[in-house]
C-alpha positions in Angstrom: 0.0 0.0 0.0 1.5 3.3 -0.9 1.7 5.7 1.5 1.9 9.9 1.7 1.7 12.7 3.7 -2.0 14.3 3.0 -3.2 17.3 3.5 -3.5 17.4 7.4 0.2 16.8 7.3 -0.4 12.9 8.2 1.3 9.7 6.8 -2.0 8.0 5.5 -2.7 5.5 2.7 -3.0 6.7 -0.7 -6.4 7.6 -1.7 -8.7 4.6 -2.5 -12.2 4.3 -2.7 -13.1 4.4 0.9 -13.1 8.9 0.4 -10.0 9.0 2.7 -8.2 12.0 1.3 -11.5 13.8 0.7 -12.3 13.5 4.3 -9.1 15.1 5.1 -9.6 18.1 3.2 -13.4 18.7 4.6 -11.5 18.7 7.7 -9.0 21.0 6.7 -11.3 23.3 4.9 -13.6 23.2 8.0 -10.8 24.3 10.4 -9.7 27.1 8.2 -13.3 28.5 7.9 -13.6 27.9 11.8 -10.2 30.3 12.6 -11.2 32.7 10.0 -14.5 33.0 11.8 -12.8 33.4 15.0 -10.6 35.8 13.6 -13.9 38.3 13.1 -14.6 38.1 16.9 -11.1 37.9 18.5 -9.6 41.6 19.7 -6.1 42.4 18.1 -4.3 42.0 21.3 -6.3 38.0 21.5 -5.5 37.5 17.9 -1.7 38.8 18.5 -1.5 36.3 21.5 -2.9 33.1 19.7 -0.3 33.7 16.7 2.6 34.2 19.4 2.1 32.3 22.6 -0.9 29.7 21.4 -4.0 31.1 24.2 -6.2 33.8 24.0 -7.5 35.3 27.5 -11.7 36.1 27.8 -13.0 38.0 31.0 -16.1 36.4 32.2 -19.1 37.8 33.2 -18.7 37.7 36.9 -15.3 39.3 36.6 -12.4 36.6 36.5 -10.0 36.0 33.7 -9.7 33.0 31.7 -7.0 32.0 29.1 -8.3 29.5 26.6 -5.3 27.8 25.3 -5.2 27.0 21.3 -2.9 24.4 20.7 -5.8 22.0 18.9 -6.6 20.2 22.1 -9.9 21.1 23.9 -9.6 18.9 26.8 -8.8 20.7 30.0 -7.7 23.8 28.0 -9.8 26.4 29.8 -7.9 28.0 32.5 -8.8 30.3 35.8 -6.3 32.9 36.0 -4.9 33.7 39.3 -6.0 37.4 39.9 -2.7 37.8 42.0 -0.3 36.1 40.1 0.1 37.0 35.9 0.5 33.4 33.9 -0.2 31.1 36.7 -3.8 28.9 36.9 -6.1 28.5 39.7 -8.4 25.9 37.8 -8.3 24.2 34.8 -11.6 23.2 33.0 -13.2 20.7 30.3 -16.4 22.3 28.8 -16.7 20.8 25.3 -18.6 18.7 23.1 -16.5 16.0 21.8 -17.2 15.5 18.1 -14.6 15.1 15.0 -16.9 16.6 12.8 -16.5 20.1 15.1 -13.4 22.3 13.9 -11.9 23.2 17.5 -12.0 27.0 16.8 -15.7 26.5 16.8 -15.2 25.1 20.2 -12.6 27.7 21.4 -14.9 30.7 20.6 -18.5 28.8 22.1 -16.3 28.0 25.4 -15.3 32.3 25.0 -19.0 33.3 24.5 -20.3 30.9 27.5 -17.5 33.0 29.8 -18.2 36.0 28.6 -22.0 35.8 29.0 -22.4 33.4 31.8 -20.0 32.6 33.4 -21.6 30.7 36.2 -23.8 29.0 33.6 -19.6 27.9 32.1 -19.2 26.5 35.8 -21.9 24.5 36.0 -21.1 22.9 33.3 -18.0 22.6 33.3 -15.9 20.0 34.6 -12.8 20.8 36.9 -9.5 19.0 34.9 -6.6 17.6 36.4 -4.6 19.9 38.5 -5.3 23.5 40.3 -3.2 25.8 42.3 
């Protein structure tokens, strides 16, 4: 079976009749859309710390900072931020739907909207994730 590095950047098969390669580039098209989308609601300071440091920080509507980190991963990648301490995290939480079919920029902004809107409706939700301070 020949193999190649598709669109996503992956080793995968060559494309056959099972609509690999084409699922690949949905995905990728999806995820571009998704970040371009965000792009229209992120500040210029947000979108200047995504490119740079891979997070974008929200203020929720009760007051506390979060940083939503953007590294592709949406598990446990909402954090508290200490409102003493600049960089370090109180709380980490998991508030996502898990689905493949969702580009996680659509995830990032819906978990930014939730905090900035309601952000005790985000807690009650949410799930505390692995560690806190």
């Amino acid at each position: 079976m020949a193999v190649y590095r598709d669109a996503c950047g992956r080793f995968a098969p060559a494309p056959d009749s099972t609509g690999r390669l084409k699922r690949c580039h949905d995905e990728t098209i999806a995820e571009w859309k998704a970040r371009r989308l965000a792009d229209t609601f992120l500040t210029d300071e947000q979108r200047a710390t995504v490119i740079g440091c891979g997070y974008f920080d929200v203020q929720g509507s009760a007051g506390r900072t979060y940083r939503i980190l953007t590294g592709g991963h949406v598990t446990g990648n909402v954090k508290r931020l200490s409102e003493t301490e600049p960089h370090h995290y109180t709380r980490s939480y998991c508030a996502h739907v898990y689905s493949r079919a969702r580009p996680v920029w659509d995830t990032f902004l819906a978990q930014a909207f939730k905090l900035e809107t309601d952000e005790p409706g985000f807690l009650n939700v949410a799930e505390p994730y692995g560690y806190h301070n």
